[in-house]
C-alpha positions in Angstrom: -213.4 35.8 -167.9 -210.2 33.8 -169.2 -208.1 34.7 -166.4 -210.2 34.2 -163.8 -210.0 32.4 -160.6 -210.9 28.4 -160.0 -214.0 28.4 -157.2 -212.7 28.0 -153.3 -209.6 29.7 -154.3 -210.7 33.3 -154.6 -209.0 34.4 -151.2 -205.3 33.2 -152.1 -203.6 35.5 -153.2 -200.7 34.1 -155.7 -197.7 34.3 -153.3 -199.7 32.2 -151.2 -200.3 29.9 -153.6 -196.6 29.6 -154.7 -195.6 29.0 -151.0 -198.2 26.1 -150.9 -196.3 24.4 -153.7 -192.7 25.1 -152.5 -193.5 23.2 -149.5 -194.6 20.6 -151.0 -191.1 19.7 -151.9 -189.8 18.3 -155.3 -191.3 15.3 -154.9 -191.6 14.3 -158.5 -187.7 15.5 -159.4 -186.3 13.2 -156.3 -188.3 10.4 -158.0 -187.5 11.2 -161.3 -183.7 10.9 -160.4 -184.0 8.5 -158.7 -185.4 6.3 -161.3 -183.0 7.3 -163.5 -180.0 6.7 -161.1 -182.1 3.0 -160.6 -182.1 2.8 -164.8 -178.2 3.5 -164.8 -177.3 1.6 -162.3 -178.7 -1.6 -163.9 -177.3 -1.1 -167.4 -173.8 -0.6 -165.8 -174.2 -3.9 -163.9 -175.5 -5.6 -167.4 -172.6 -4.8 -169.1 -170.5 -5.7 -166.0 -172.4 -9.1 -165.8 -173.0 -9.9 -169.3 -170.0 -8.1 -171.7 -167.2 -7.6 -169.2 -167.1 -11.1 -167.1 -167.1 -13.3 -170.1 -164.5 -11.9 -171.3 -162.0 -13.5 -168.7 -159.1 -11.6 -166.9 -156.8 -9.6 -169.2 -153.7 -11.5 -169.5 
């Protein structure tokens, strides 16, 4: 049958399933942001570093 269940999991019913994953937590979207945060972070230092502080004071 296409819809049937994997082996070992035949007593869960889907609710319980779904609460199994919600407390898991959102592991991988924390990490994702934060990586991205991480990735933002160090282009808006480059600039700062390498565009911006060459430049000299504005006179």
């Amino acid at each position: 049958m296409i819809n049937s269940d994997l082996p070992g999991e035949t007593t869960d019913t889907l609710d319980e399933r779904v609460e199994r994953i919600v407390a898991a937590g959102p592991r991988g979207a924390l990490t994702l942001a934060g990586i991205t945060t991480a990735i933002v972070i160090a282009l808006w230092l480059a600039f700062y570093l390498f565009v911006f502080l060459p430049r000299g004071a504005l006179q």
